[in-house]
C-alpha positions in Angstrom: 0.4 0.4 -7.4 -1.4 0.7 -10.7 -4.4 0.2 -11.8 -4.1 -2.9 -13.4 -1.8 -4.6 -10.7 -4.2 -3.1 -8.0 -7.1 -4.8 -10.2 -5.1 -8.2 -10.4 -4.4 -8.1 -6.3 -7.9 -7.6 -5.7 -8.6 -10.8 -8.3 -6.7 -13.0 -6.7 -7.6 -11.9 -3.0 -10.9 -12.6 -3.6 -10.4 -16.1 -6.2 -8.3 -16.8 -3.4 -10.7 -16.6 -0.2 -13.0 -19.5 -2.1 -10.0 -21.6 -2.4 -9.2 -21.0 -6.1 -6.3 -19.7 -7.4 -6.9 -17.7 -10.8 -5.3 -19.4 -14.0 -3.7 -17.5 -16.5 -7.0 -17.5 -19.0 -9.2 -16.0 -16.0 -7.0 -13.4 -15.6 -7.0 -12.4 -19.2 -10.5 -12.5 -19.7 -11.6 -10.7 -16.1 -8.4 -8.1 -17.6 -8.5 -7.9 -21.0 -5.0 -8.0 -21.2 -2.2 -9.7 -23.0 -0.5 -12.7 -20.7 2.8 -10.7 -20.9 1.2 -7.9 -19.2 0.2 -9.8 -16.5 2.6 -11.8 -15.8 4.7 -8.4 -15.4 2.4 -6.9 -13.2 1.9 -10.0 -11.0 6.1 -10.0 -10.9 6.3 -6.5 -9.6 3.4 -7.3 -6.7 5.1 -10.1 -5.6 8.6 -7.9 -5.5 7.1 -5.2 -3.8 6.4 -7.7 -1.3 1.9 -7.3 -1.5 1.9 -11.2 -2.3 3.5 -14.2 -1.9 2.9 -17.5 -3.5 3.4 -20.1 -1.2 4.7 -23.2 -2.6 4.0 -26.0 0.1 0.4 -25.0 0.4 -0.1 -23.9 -3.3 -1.8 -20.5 -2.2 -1.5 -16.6 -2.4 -0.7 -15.0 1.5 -1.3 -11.1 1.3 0.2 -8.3 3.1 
């Protein structure tokens, strides 16, 4: 994992235990990266199967 994706994980996780799921713009600013960037690493977390969105309850499950 790198450092930004293990940076974005640990965003979320935590967003996520208070019942809110980061947007976009949150990401970038807490990042300081480009939305490309993090859309990329947020694709290969959820391909290396560390998170999962869940659709029906509109939330991040973690591994």
């Amino acid at each position: 994992m790198t450092d930004l994706e293990r940076k974005l994980y640990r965003i979320i996780y935590n967003m996520s235990r208070f019942r809110k799921n980061p947007t976009i713009d949150e990401l970038k600013r807490k990042t300081g990266r480009d939305e490309p960037t993090i859309r990329k690493a947020v694709r290969n977390l959820i391909t290396r199967n560390e998170i999962e969105w869940d659709k029906e309850k509109r939330e991040w499950r973690f591994k």
